[in-house]
N, C-alpha and C positions, 0 to 999 in steps of 0.2 A: 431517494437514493438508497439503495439496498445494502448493507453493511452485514458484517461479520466479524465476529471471536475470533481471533486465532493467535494459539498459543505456542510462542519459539520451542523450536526441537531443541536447542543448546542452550551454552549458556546458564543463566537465572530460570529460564522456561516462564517467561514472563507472558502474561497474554494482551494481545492488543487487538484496538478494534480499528477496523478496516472498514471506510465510508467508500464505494466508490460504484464508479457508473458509465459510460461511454468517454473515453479519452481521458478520464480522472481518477484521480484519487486521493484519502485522505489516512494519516495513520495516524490513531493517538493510543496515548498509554495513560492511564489514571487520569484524566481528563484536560492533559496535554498532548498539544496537536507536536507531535516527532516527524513528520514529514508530510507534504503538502505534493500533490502535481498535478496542477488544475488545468492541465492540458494535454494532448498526444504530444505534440509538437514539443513540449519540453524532452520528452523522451526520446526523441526522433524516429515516434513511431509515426507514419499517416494516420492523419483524423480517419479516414473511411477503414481502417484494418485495426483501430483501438476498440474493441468491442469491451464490454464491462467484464468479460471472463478473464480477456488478456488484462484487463489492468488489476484485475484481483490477482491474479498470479503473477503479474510483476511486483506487486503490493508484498507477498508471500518472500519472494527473493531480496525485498529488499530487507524484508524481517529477520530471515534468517541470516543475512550476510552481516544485518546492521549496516547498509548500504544506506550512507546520509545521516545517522540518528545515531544516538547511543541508547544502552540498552539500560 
């Protein structure tokens, strides 16, 4: 599963790392899992249009909004 850094624009500017891959993804901070979506369908996105790009950049949105998690 391909993962990445990424560091909030706001806020603390804290950096988190981003697990994720076809219809999933994982967010953690200091080695605490902050958000979890081990499926498209949680998101109600369809399985066939959750590409690993699309769930990185919702991964992204959900960092910066702090959508789910605190920071």
């Amino acid at each position: 599963m391909p993962s990445e850094n990424y560091t909030r624009r706001g806020g603390q500017r804290l950096t988190y790392l981003i697990a994720y891959d076809k219809g999933e993804y994982f967010i953690e901070r200091d080695g605490q899992l902050k958000k979890a979506v081990p499926d498209a369908m949680a998101t109600g996105i369809a399985p066939s249009e959750a590409t690993p790009e699309l769930m990185l950049r919702m991964a992204i949105g959900d960092i910066e909004s702090l959508n789910g998690m605190d920071e």
